[in-house]
C-alpha positions as a Markdown table, in Angstrom:
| # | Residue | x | y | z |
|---|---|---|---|---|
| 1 | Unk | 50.7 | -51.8 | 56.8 |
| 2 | Unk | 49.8 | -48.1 | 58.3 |
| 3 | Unk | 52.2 | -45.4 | 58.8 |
| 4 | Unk | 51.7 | -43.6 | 61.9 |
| 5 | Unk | 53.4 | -43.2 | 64.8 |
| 6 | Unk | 52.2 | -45.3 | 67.8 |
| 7 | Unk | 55.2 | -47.5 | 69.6 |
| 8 | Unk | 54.2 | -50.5 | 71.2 |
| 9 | Unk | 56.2 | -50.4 | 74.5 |
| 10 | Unk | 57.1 | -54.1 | 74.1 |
| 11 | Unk | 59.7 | -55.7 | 76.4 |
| 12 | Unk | 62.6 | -57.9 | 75.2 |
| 13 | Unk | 60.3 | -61.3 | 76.6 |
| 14 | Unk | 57.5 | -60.4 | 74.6 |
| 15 | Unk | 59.2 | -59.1 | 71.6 |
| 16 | Unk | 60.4 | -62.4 | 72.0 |
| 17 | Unk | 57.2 | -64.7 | 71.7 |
| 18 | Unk | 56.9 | -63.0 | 68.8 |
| 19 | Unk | 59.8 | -63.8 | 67.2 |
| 20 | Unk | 59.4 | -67.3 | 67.9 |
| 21 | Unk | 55.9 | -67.4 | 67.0 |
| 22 | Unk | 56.9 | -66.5 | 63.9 |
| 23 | Unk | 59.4 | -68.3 | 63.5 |
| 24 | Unk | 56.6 | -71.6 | 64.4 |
| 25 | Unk | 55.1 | -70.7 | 61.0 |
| 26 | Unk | 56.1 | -72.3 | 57.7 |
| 27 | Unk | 53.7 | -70.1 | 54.9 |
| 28 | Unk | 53.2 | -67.2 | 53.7 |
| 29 | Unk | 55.9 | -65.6 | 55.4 |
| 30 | Unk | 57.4 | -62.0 | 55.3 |
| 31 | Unk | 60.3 | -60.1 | 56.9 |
| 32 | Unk | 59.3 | -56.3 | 56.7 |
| 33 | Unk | 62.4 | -53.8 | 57.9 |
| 34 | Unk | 62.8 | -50.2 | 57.3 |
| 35 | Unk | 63.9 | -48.6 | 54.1 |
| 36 | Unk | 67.1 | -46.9 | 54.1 |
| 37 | Unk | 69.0 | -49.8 | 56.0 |
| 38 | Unk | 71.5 | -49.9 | 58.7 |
| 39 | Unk | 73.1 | -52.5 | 59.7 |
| 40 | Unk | 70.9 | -53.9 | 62.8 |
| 41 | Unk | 68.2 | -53.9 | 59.9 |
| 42 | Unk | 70.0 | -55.2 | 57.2 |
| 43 | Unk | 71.8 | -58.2 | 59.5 |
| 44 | Unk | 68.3 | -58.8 | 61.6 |
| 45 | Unk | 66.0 | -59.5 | 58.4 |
| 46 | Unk | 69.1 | -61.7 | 56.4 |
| 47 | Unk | 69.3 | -63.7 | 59.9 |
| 48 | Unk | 65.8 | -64.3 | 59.8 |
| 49 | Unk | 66.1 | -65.5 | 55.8 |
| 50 | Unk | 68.5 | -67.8 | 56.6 |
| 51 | Unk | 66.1 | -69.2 | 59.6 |
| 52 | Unk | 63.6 | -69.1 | 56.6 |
| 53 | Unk | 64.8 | -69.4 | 53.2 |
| 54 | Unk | 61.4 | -68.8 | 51.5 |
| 55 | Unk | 60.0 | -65.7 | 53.2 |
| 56 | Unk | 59.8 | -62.7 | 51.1 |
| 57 | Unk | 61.4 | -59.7 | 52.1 |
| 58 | Unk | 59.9 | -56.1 | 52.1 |
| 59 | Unk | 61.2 | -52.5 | 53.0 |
| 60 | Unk | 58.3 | -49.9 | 54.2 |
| 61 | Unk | 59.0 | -46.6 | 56.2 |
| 62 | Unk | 60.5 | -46.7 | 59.3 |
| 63 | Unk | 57.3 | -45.4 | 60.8 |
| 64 | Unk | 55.0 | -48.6 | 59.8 |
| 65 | Unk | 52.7 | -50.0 | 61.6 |
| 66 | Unk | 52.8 | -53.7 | 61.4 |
| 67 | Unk | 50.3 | -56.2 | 63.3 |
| 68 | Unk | 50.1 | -59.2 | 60.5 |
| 69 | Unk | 50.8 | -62.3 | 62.6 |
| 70 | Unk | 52.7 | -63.8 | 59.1 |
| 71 | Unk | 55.3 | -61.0 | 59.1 |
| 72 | Unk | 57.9 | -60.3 | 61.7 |
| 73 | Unk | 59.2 | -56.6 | 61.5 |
| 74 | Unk | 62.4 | -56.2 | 62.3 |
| 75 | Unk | 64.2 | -53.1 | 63.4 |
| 76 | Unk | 60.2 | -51.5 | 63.8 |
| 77 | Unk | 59.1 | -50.1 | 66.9 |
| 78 | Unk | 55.2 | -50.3 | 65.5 |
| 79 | Unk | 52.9 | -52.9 | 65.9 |
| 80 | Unk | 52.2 | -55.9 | 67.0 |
| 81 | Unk | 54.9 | -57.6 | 64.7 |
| 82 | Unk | 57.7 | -55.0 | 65.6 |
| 83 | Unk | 61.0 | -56.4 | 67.0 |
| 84 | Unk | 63.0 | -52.9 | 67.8 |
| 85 | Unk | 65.3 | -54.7 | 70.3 |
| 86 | Unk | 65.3 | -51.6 | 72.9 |
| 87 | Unk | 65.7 | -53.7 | 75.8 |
| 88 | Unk | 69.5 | -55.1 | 74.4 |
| 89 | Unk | 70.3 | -52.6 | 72.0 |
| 90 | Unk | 69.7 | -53.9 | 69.0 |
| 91 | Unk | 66.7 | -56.0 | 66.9 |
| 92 | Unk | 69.4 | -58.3 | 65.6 |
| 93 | Unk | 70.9 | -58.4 | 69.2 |
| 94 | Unk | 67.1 | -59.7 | 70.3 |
| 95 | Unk | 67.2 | -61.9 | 67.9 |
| 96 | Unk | 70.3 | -63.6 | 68.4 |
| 97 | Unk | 69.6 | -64.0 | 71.9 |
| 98 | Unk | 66.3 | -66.0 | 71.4 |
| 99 | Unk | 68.1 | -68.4 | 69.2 |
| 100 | Unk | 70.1 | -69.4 | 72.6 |
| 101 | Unk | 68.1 | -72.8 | 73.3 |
| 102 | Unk | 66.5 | -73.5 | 69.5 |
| 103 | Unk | 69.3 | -73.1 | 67.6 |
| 104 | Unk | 72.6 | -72.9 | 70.0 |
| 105 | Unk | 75.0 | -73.4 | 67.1 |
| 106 | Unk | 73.8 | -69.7 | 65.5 |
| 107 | Unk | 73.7 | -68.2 | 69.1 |
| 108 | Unk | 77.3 | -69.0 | 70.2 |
| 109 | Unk | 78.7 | -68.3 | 66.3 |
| 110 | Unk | 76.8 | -64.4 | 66.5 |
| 111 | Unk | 77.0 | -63.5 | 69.3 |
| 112 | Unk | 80.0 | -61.3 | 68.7 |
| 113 | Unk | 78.1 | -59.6 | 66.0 |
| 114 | Unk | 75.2 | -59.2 | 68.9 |
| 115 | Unk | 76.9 | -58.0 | 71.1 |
| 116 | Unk | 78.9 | -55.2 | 68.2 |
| 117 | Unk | 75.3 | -54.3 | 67.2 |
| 118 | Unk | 74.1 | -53.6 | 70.8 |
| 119 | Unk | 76.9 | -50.7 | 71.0 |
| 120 | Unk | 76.5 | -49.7 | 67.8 |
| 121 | Unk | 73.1 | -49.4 | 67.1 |
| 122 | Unk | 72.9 | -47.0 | 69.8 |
| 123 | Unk | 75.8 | -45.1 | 68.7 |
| 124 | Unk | 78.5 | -46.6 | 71.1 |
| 125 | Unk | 82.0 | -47.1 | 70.5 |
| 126 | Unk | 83.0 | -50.6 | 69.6 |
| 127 | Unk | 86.8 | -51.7 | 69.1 |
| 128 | Unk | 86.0 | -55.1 | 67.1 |
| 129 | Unk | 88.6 | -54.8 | 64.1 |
| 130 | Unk | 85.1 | -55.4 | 61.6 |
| 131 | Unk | 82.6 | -53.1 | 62.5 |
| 132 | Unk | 79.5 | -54.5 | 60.4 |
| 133 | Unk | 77.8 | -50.8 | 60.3 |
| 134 | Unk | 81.1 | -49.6 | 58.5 |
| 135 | Unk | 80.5 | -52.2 | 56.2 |
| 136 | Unk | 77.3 | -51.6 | 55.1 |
| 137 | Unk | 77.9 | -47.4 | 54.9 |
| 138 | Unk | 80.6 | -49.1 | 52.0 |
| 139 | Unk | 78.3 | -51.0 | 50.8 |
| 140 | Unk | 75.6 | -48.1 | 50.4 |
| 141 | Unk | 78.4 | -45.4 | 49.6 |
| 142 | Unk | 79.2 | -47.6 | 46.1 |
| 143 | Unk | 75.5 | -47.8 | 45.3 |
| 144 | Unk | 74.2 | -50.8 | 46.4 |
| 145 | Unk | 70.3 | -50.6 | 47.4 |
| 146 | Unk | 68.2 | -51.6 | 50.1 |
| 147 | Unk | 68.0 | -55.8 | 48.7 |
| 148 | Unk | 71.4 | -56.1 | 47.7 |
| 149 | Unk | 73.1 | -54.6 | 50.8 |
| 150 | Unk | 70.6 | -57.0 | 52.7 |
| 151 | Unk | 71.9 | -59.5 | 50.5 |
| 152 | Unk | 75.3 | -59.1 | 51.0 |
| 153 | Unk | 74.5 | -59.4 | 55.0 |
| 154 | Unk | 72.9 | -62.9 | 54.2 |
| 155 | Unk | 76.3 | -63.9 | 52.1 |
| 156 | Unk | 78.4 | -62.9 | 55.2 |
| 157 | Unk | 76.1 | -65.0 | 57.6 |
| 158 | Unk | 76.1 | -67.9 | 55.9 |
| 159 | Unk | 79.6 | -67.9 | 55.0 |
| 160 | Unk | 80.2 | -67.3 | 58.9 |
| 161 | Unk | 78.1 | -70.1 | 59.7 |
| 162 | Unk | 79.8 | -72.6 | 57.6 |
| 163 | Unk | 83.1 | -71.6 | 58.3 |
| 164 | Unk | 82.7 | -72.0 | 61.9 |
| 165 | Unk | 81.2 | -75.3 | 61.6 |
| 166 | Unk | 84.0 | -76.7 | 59.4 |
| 167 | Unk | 86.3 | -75.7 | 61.6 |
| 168 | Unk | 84.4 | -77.6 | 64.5 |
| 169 | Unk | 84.4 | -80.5 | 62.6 |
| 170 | Unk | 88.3 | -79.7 | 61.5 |
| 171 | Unk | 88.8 | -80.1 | 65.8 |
| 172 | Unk | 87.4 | -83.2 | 66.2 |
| 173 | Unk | 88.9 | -84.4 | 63.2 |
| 174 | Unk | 92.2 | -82.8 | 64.9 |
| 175 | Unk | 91.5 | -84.8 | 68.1 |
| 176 | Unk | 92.3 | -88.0 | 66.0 |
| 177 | Unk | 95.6 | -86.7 | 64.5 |
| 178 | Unk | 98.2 | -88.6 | 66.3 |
| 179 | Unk | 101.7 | -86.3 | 67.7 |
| 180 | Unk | 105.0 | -88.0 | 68.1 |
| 181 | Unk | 107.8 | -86.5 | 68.8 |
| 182 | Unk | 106.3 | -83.0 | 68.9 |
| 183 | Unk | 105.1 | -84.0 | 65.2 |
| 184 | Unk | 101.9 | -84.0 | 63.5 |
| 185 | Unk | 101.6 | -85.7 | 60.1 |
| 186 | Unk | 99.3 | -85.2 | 57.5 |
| 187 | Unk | 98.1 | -86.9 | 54.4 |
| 188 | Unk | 96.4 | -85.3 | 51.7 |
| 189 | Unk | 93.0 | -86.7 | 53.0 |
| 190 | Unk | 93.2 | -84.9 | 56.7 |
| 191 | Unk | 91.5 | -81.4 | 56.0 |
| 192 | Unk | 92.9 | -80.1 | 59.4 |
| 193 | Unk | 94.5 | -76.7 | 60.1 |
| 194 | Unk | 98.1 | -76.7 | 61.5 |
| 195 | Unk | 96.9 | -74.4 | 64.3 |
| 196 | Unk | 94.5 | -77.2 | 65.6 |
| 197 | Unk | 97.1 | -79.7 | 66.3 |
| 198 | Unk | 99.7 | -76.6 | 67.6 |
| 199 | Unk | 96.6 | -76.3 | 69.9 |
| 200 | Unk | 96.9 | -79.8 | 70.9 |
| 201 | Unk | 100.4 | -79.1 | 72.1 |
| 202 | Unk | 102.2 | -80.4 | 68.2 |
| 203 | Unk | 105.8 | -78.0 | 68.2 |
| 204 | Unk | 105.1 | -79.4 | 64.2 |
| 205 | Unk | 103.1 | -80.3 | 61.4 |
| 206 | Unk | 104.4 | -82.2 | 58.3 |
| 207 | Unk | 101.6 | -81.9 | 55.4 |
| 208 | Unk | 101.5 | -83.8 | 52.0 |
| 209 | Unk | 98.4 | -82.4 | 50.0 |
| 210 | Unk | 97.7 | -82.8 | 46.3 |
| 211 | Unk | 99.2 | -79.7 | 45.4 |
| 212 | Unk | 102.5 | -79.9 | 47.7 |
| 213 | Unk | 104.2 | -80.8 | 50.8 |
| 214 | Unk | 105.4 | -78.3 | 53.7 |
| 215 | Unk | 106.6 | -78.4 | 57.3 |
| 216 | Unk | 105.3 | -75.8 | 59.9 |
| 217 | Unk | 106.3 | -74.6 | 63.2 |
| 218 | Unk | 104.3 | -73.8 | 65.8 |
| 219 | Unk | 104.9 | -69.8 | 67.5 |
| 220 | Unk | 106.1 | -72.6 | 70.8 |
| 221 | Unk | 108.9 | -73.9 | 68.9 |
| 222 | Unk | 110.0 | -70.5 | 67.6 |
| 223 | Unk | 110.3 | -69.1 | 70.2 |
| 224 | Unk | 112.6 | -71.9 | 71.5 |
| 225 | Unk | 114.4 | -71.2 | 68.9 |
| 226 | Unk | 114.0 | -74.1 | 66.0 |
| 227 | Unk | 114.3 | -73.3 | 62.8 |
| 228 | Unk | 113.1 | -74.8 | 59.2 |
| 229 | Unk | 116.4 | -73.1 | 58.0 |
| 230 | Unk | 118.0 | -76.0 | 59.5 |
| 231 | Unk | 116.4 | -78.3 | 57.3 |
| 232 | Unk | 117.2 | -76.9 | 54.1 |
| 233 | Unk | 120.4 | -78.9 | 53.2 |
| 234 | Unk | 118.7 | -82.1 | 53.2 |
| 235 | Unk | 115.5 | -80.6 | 50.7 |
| 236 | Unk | 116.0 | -80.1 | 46.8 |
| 237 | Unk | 116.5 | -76.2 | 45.7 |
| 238 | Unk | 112.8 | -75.8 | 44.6 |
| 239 | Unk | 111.5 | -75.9 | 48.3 |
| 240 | Unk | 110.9 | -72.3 | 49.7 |
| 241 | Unk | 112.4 | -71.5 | 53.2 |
| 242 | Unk | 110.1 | -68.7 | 54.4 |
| 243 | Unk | 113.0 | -65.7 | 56.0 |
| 244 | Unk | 111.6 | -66.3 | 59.5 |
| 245 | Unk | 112.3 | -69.7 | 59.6 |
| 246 | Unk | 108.4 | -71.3 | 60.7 |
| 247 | Unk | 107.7 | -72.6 | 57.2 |
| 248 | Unk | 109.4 | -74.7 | 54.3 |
| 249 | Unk | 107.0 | -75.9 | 51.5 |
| 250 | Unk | 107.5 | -77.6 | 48.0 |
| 251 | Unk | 104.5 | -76.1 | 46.4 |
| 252 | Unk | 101.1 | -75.5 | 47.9 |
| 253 | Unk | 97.6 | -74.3 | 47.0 |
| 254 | Unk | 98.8 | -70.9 | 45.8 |
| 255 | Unk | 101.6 | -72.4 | 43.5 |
| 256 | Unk | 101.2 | -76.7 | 43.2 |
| 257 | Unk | 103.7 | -78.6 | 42.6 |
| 258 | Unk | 104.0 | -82.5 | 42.4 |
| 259 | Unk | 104.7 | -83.9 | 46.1 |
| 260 | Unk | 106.3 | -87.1 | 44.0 |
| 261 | Unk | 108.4 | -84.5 | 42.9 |
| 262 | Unk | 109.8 | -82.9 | 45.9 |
| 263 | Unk | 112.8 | -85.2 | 46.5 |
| 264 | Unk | 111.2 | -86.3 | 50.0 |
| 265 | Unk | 108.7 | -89.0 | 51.2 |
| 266 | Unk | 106.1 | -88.2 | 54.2 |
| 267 | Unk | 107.8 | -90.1 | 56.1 |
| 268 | Unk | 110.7 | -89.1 | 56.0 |
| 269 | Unk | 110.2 | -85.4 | 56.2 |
| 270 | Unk | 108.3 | -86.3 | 59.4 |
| 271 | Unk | 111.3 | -88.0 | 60.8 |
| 272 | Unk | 113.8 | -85.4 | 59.6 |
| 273 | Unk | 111.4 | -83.0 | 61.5 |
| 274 | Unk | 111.7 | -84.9 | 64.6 |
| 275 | Unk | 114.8 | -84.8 | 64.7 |
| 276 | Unk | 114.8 | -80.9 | 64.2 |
| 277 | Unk | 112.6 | -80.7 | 67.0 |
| 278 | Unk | 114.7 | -82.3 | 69.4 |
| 279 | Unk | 117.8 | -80.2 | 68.0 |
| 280 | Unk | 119.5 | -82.2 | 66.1 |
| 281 | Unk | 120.5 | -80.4 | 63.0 |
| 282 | Unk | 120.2 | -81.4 | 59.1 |
């Protein structure tokens, strides 16, 4: 790897065929980014180690010169390996992008992140409520060093990942959920959010878990003015009533409690529920 300082004026398309023609490769490989990391370099080589868990990663200068067909250098402008992402605004921006046909489930989970790096990386303004560059000037102001911060930015990508594909599966799993009355019932086996089913058009959700039972409201039924207050003289004195009226629970995952316990069956808490929803009170 020679330091100098020769660009090659690559365009987006062809930084492209050489992301993917590393990405063909299964030995030997190597992610090489700049020492010193920002975020586009920190979030472009941990996006590439999660494409490829075995590749070693390597910090050089920023003014390397990188042509080894086995290593992909991200967030370089030099060499035949360089992937500067110029043409977007950012390398992990580029890389994103490509991912748009091989792997679609990474494209449409990032791209928010893309398209926050794009801005960023060029020192635009961006108004999303997690800016990842903030995060990583944290990260560096507490000490953390070139590998870790990089990481750290793997951690948060993977944890992205998964979360967004549970709660795909969580919606189709939803889809199944059956809503009378405005009501959705759950048993402790349907790992489904409330706000799925509220999607759905459910004013409702009655839960029994392993750790408790509680009734939620949707914002819908609120707003029209119903109220788990109204349920509270038919439920034992150890079920909480939140103040704004949207959630009663007996227990939970922050404080379990027996559902055997909690002086109510599923079904009827789901019936007492339906009957709250079409205003009849308690």
């Amino acid at each position: 790897m020679k330091q100098d300082q020769t660009p090659t004026n690559k365009t987006a398309k062809d930084e492209t065929i050489t992301l993917q023609n590393w990405l063909s490769q299964d030995d030997s490989l190597v992610i090489a980014t700049h020492q010193q990391v920002d975020a586009d370099a920190a979030f472009s080589a941990a996006l590439l180690k999660v494409l490829k868990p075995n590749a070693a990663i390597v910090f050089v200068r920023a003014d390397s010169t990188i042509s080894q067909p086995e290593v992909i250098a991200v967030d370089l402008m030099n060499g035949e390996s360089a992937v500067k992402g110029l043409d977007v605004g950012s390398s992990f921006g580029l890389i994103v992008f490509s991912l748009k046909k091989s792997y679609p489930s990474f494209y449409k989970t990032l791209k928010p992140w893309a398209n926050q790096l794009n801005l960023t990386d060029q020192a635009k303004r961006c108004k999303d409520a997690v800016v990842l560059a903030d995060m990583v000037s944290a990260w560096r102001s507490v000490g953390l060093d070139d590998r870790t911060i990089v990481d750290r930015a793997e951690e948060l990508l993977l944890g992205k990942l998964k979360f967004i594909r549970r709660r795909e599966q969580q919606k189709t799993l939803a889809a199944k959920i059956p809503i009378q009355g405005g009501v959705a019932v759950l048993g402790p086996d349907d790992n489904v959010p409330a706000k799925q089913l509220f999607q759905r058009g459910a004013k409702a959700v009655v839960r029994q878990g392993k750790d408790g039972m509680a009734v939620i409201l949707s914002r819908k039924a609120q707003e029209s003015g119903i109220s788990v207050a109204n349920l509270q003289s038919s439920l034992n004195e150890q079920w909480f009533i939140h103040p704004d009226g949207f959630l009663a629970s007996y227990g939970g995952p922050k404080a379990p409690k027996d559902p055997t316990e909690s002086g109510v069956t599923l079904k009827s808490l789901a019936k007492r529920t339906r009957k709250l929803i079409k205003g009849v009170k308690q």
